[in-house]
Each structure stands twice: as C-alpha cells, then as structure tokens.
C-alpha angles and dihedrals in degrees: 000000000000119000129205127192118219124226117199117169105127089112137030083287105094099188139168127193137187118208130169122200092286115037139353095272094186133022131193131178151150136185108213120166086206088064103237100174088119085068101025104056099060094057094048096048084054090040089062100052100047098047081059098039098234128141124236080252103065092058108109100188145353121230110207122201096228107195171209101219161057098020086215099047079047106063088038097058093046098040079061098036091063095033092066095044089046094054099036094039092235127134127258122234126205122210120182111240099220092038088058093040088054094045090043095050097046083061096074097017123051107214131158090226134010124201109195109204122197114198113256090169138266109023090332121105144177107247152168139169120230128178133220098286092045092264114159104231096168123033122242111270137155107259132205094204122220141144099297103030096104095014087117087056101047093071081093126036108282124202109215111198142163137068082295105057107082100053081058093050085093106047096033092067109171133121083243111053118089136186144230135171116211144106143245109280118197078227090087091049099086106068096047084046095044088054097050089044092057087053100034101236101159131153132249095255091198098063092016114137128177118239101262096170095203124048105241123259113203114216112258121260113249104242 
C-alpha cells in the first residue's frame, strides 16, 4: 500500500489530499481571495492524516501541482512540498496543473478538446489544449486572448474551463466553445501521480522549481 499525499496552491484554492493506491481517502480545501494558503496548507496537511489515522511517516511520496500559476501559491506549495520529502526522505512528484484540470474535468463532461485557463490577469491567461484521452495537443502558454487566439481549435466543441475562462465567454465568440468556472482541485492530482510513482519518475528535490511560465514582476514601490 503506498500513500501520497497531493499538494494544489497554484490559484486562490488552496487544497490537500490524501490517496492510497486505490482511491482519494481525505480531501481539504479552501477558495480565499487573500490567498491564505501560507496558514491554511499546514493544517490541512495535518487535517488529512488525522481523519485517516495515518502518521507523517507512512507517506511514501508527495505529488506537487507545479503551475502554472499564483507566484506566490506557487513557492508555498513547493517550499512545503520539499520540505516534507526532504525530512521525511520521500520523492516529489510533479503534476502539471492544466494537465490535471483537463483529466479531472473529462471525467463529468464529454468534450472533444478541453482548454483549462488559469487567471494572469486582465484578458491573459495560463492555457493548454488536451484531448479526450488527456493528450496534450497545444503546449501551455500564456495567452492574450482575442478573437482568433483558439479559432484553429473551435472547428470541433471546446470546454473552457478554469478561474480564467469567463472572463474569455465574450471575446471567444464562437457555437463551440463552451465555458466553466471552476479551479484546480488536488483531487485530480492522484491518476496522473500514481502513474509517475509506478514508474519512478521523481524530481531532483535539491534544484527542483515550479513552472512558473512568466518571470515575476514585483509592483513598483510608491516613492
């Protein structure tokens, strides 16, 4: 029986799960638009494994959500994240966000393509394209949507999805596309993990970095 535990704070859900080699056993997580998931993770880290009874020790691996995303979410989630494999001397596990988005949502809507969009702000967003089978058919970029940004794709019926894909219903005017709110969930962590443990595909925790797609500007002091 081995357990991970699943990592997810690249958006304003901060969210934990704990999954053995058969199911998701424990879930935790909260949406704050003051981004607490300094003060939230931890106690849901601790939340998961007492509701199953399990000690720290028996985890045999932690699965990070690795960005796109909040800079900030994002160095949270993977400070912890090694901190725990170093400490506990277990492997990391990086999932792609989008990836995971576009495998957890094709499980409850039947699409040809899905496009998960994570919010960058004004009309950018973090996106990708998947297919059916959770094939990645356009590479993550960050997007300034218009018009013409996924026109190629619209020939067939697109789920947009994410916390950036809303704000994209108006510009993205087209009988195919269709839209969902929603955010990444550490729940969709566990197929894509599970995958990369039975084949030991683990990072290097020492040089390991989240992919963070833009470099971060820090706002500008007022004089």
């Amino acid at each position: 029986m081995a357990y991970i535990l699943a990592i997810e704070t690249t958006t304003k859900n901060c969210s934990v799960a704990l999954f053995d080699d058969a199911k998701q056993l424990a879930l935790k997580e909260l949406v704050s638009e003051g981004y607490s998931h300094a003060e939230q993770l931890t106690i849901f880290i601790e939340e998961v494994l007492s509701e199953i009874k399990i000690s720290i020790n028996n985890l045999n691996a932690i699965a990070l959500s690795v960005g796109p995303g909040s800079y900030t979410g994002l160095r949270i989630g993977t400070s912890t994240a090694k901190g725990l494999c170093y400490s506990l001397g277990i492997p990391l596990i990086a999932i792609s966000t989008l990836k995971a988005m576009a495998l957890g949502i094709s499980k409850n809507y039947d699409f040809p393509l899905y496009c998960p969009m994570i919010d960058a702000r004004r009309m950018e967003v973090f996106a990708g394209m998947y297919d059916s089978e959770n094939n990645e058919i356009r590479e993550v970029n960050a997007d300034v949507v218009d018009v013409n940004t996924y026109a190629e794709y619209l020939k067939n019926e697109v789920l947009f999805f994410g916390d950036g894909a809303l704000k994209c219903a108006d510009i993205i005017s087209n009988e195919n596309a269709n839209f969902i709110e929603c955010y990444p969930s550490a729940k969709d962590i566990r197929t894509l993990a599970f995958q990369k443990y039975s084949n030991n595909d683990f990072e290097d925790v020492a040089y390991f970095e989240p992919f963070y797609l833009k470099d971060f500007v820090a706002g500008k002091k007022k004089s």
